[in-house]
C-alpha positions in Angstrom: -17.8 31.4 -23.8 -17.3 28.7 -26.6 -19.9 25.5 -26.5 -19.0 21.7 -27.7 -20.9 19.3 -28.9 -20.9 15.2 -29.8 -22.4 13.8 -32.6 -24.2 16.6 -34.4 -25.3 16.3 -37.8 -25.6 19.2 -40.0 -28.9 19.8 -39.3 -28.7 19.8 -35.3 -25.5 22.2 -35.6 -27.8 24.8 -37.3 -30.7 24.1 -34.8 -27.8 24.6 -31.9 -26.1 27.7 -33.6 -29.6 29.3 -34.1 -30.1 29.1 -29.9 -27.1 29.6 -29.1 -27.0 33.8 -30.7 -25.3 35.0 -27.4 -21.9 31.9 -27.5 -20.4 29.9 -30.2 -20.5 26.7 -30.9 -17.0 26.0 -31.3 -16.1 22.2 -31.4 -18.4 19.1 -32.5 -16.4 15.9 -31.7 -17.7 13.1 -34.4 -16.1 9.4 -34.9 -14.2 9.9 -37.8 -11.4 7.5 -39.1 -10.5 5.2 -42.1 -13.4 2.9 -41.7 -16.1 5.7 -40.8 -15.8 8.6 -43.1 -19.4 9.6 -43.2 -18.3 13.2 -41.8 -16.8 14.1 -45.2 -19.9 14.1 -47.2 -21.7 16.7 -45.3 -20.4 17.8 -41.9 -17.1 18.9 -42.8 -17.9 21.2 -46.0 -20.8 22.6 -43.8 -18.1 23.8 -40.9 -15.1 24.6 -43.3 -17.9 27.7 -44.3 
């Protein structure tokens, strides 16, 4: 079983990875486009690890 979330930051995907031991969090949908790019400062180094 694979869980999605909307809107995380970094600091909610580690709060949701740390209860969620026995599934994996495997998509978090974000607004992301030419005028909002706030997901490249922090949110998309953290998941490319």
């Amino acid at each position: 079983m694979a869980i999605g979330v909307s809107n995380f930051s970094v600091r909610r995907i580690k709060r949701a990875m740390e209860a969620l031991k026995k599934h994996e969090l495997a998509s978090n949908q974000v607004e992301y486009n030419l005028i909002r790019r706030d997901p490249e400062r922090k949110l998309i180094p953290f998941c490319r690890t």
